[in-house]
N, C-alpha and C positions, 0 to 999 in steps of 0.2 A: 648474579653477584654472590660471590663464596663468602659469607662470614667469618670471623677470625676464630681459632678453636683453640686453647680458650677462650670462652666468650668474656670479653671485658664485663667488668659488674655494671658500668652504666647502661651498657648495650642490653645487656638481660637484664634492666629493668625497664627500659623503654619497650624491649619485645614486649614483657608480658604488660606493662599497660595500654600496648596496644589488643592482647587477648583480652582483658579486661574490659576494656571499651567495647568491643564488638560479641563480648559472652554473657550476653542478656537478651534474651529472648523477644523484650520490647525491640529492640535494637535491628536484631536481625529482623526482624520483620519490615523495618521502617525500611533497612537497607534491598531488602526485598521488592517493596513498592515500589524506590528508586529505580532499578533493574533496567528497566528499557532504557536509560539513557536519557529521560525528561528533568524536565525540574518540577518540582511543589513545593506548594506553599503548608505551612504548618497545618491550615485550615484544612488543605487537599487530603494531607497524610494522619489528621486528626482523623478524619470521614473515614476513610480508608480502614483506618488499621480497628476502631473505634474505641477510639479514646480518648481522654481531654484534652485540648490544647496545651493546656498547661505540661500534662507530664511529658507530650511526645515534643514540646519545646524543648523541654530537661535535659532529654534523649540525643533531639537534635543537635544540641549544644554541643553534650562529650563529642560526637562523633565528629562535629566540624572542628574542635579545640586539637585533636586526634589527631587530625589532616585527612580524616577517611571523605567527611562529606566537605563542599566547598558551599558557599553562601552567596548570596547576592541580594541585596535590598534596592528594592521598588517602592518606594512611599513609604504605607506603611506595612507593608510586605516584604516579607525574609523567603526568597528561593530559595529551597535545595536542591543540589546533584551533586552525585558519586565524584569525588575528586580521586579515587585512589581505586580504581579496575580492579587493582591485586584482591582486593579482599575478598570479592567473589572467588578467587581462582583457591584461598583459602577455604571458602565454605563448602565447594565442590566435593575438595579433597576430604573433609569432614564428612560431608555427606557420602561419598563414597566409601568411605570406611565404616559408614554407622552401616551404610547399605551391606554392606560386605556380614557384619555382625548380627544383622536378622535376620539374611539368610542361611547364614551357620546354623543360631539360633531356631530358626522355623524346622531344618533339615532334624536339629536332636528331637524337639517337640512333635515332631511327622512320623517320628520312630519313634514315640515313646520311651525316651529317654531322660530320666528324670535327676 
């Protein structure tokens, strides 16, 4: 899908509150754990990441409010999993350019380049 250029002001603010949501460190991480495609429970992903239930609730929250995670309640249990694929295909390319920049970075540092 082509975006429109200029970008309407509500569309660029919906983009960056969607950067917003997924540009915290707790966040990606949680989305991380999700990765294979399972569900967890708060409890699962408290363990995991380790941290309290309470804050990785918090976390949970934005990302499902977002549309990135999706939810599902079992009693008294909240599943989550990835409702939104693309965002990995985001983090990649982030990643791939951080990659790109320490290897620059390592090649000036390898010569002595200050």
């Amino acid at each position: 899908m082509l975006l429109p250029h200029p970008l309407p002001e509500d569309l660029a603010e919906l983009i960056a509150r969607r950067f917003r949501v997924i540009g915290e460190p707790m966040r990606i991480r949680l989305l991380d754990r999700l990765r294979d495609g399972g569900e967890a429970t708060v409890t699962d992903l408290a363990d995991a990441v380790g941290a309290s239930q309470q804050n990785v609730s918090k976390h949970l929250v934005l990302l499902a409010d977002a549309g990135i995670l999706a939810r599902r309640k079992e009693g008294t249990h909240v599943h989550y999993r990835i409702a939104e694929e693309g965002v990995f295909a985001l983090c990649e390319q982030v990643c791939g350019s951080l990659q790109e920049q320490l290897r620059a970075l390592d090649g000036l540092i390898g010569r002595g380049v200050r």
